[in-house]
C-alpha positions as CSV (number, residue, x, y, z in Angstrom):
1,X,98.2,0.0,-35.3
2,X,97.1,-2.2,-32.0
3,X,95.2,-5.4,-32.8
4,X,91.6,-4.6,-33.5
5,X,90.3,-7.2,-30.7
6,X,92.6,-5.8,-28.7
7,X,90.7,-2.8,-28.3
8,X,89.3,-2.7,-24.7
9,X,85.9,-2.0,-24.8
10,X,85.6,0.7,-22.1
11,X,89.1,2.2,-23.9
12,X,86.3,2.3,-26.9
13,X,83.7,4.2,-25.4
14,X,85.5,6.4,-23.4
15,X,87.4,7.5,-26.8
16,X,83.8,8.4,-28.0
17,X,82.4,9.5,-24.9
18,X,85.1,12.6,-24.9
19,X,84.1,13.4,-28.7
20,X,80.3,13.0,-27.4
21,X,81.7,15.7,-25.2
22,X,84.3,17.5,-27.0
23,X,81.8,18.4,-30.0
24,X,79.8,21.3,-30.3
25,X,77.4,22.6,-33.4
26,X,79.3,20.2,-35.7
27,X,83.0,19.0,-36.7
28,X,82.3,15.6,-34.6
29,X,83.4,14.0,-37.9
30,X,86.7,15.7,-37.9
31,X,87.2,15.2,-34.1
32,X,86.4,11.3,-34.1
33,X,88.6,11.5,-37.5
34,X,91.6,12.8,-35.4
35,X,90.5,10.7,-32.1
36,X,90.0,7.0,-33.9
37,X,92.7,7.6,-37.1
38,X,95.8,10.1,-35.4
39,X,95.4,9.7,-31.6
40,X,94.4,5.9,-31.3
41,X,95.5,4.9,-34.6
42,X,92.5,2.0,-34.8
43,X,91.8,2.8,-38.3
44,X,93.9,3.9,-41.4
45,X,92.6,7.1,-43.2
46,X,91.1,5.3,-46.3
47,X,89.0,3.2,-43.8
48,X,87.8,5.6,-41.9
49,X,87.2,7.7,-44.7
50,X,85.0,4.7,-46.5
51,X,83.1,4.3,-43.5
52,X,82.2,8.3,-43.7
53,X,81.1,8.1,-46.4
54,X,78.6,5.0,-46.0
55,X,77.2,6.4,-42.7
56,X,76.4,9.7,-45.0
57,X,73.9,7.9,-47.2
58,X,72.9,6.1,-44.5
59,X,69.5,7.2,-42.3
60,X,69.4,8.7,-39.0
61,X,72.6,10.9,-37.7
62,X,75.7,10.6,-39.7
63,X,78.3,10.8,-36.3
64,X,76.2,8.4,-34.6
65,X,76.1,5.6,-37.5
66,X,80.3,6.6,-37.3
67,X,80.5,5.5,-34.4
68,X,79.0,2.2,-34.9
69,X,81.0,1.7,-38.0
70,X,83.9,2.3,-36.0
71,X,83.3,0.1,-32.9
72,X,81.6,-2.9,-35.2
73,X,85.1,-2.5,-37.2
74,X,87.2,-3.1,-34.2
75,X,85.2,-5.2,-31.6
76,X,82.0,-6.6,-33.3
77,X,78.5,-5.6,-32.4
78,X,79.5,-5.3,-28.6
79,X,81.7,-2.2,-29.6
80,X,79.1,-0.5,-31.9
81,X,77.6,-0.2,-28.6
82,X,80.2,0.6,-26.5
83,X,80.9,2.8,-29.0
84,X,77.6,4.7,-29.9
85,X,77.1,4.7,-26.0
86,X,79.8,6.6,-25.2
87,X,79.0,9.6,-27.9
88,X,75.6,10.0,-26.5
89,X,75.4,9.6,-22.8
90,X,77.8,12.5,-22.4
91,X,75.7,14.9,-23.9
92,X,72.5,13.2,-22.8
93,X,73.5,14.0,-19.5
94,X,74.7,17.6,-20.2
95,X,71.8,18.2,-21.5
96,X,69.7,16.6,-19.0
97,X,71.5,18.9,-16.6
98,X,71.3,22.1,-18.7
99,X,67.3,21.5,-18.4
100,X,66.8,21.0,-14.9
101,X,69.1,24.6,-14.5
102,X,67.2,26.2,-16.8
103,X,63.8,25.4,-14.5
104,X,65.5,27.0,-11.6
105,X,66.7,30.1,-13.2
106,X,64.5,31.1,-15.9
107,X,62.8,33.6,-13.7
108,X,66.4,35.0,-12.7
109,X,66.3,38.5,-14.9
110,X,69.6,38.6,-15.9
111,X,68.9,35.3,-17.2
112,X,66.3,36.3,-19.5
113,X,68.8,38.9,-20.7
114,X,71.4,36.7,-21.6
115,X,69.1,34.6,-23.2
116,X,67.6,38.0,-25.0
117,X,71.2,38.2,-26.2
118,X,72.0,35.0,-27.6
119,X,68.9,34.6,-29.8
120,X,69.9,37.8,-31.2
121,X,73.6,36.8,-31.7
122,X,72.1,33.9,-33.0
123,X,69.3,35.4,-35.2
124,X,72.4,38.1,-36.5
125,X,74.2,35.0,-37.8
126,X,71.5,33.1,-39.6
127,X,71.3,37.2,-41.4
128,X,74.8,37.1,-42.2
129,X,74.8,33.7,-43.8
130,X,71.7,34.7,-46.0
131,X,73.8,37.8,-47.3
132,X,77.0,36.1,-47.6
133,X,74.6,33.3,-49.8
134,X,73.1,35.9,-51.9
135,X,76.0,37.6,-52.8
136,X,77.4,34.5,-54.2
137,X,74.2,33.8,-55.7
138,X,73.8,34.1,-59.6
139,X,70.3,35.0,-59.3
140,X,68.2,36.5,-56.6
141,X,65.4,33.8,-56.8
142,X,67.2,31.4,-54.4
143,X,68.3,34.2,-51.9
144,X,64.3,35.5,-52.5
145,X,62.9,32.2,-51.9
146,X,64.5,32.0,-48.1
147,X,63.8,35.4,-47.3
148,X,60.2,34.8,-48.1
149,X,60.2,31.2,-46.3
150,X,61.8,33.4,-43.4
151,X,59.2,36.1,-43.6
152,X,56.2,33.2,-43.6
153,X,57.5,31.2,-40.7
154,X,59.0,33.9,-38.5
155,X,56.6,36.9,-39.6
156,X,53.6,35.7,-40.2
157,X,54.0,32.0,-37.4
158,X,53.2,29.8,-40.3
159,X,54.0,26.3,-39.3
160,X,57.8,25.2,-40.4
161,X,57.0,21.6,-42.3
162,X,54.1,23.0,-44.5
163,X,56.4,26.0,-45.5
164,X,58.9,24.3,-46.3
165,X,57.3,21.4,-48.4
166,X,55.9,24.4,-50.5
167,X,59.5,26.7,-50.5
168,X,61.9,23.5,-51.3
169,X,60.4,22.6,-54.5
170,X,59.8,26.3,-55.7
171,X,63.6,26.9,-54.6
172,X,64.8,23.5,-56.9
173,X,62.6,24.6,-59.2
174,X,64.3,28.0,-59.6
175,X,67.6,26.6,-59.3
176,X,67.1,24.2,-61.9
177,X,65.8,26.4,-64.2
178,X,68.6,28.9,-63.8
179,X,71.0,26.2,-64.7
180,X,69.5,25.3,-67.3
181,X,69.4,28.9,-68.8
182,X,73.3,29.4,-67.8
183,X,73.8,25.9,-70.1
């Protein structure tokens, strides 16, 4: 294991710029796991580990709070930054880039197909999850309680925040209630 403030700093955020950019729709914790812990060796597993678990309890977005642990535990507060710069400028800019494309070919048709495509891809997972949920579900008040939530935000346009502040504590509700008849 190198010395800790021997980590160059631009060695530090381009380790975390390629898991910025390596990461897509989650498992950034297990890539920066193999990145910081197997690849570079920086931190041992139990340390790494610890500091997952803190940045999980801790507000705002778990990889992002990683990657400060990671780069205040090797160089200080200079390579939290180096550090939580080089996960998000990657996909800031991919991103960035993504949008100005989609302003110049949205009006392309076959665009708007593929698009058309993906939401329903995308719309057939979410389904698939639900069922794969309710089968494992003891009950079908849970399972009952998203499809209704579902129904009132996609169906019916209700706005997402108010829905849910009403669904969440009906669904714990349920849930606790079930539990407590299965005691």
């Amino acid at each position: 294991m190198p010395e800790r403030s021997s980590v160059p700093l631009l060695e530090l955020l381009l380790s975390h710029l390629r898991i910025g950019l390596l990461s897509f729709g989650g498992g950034t914790s297990g890539l920066a796991y193999h990145e910081v812990v197997v690849r570079k060796r920086w931190l041992v597993e139990a340390e790494f580990l610890s500091g997952l678990a803190i940045c999980q309890i801790l507000p705002g977005v778990n990889v992002v709070n990683l990657a400060v642990y990671v780069g205040q535990k090797l160089r200080g507060w200079t390579g939290a930054v180096a550090a939580a710069t080089g996960l998000l400028i990657g996909p800031f800019f991919v991103v960035l880039a993504f949008g100005i494309l989609y302003g110049h070919i949205i009006g392309v048709p076959a665009v708007a197909h593929a698009l058309a495509g993906i939401t329903a891809a995308a719309i057939g997972l979410m389904i698939m999850i639900v069922i794969r949920g309710a089968r494992q579900s003891r009950t079908l008040a849970g399972p009952l309680v998203a499809v209704a939530i579902a129904v009132a935000i996609g169906v019916f346009h209700l706005p997402l925040v108010p829905v849910v502040l009403v669904g969440a504590p009906i669904s714990i509700a349920l849930a606790y209630l079930t539990r407590r008849r299965d005691a």
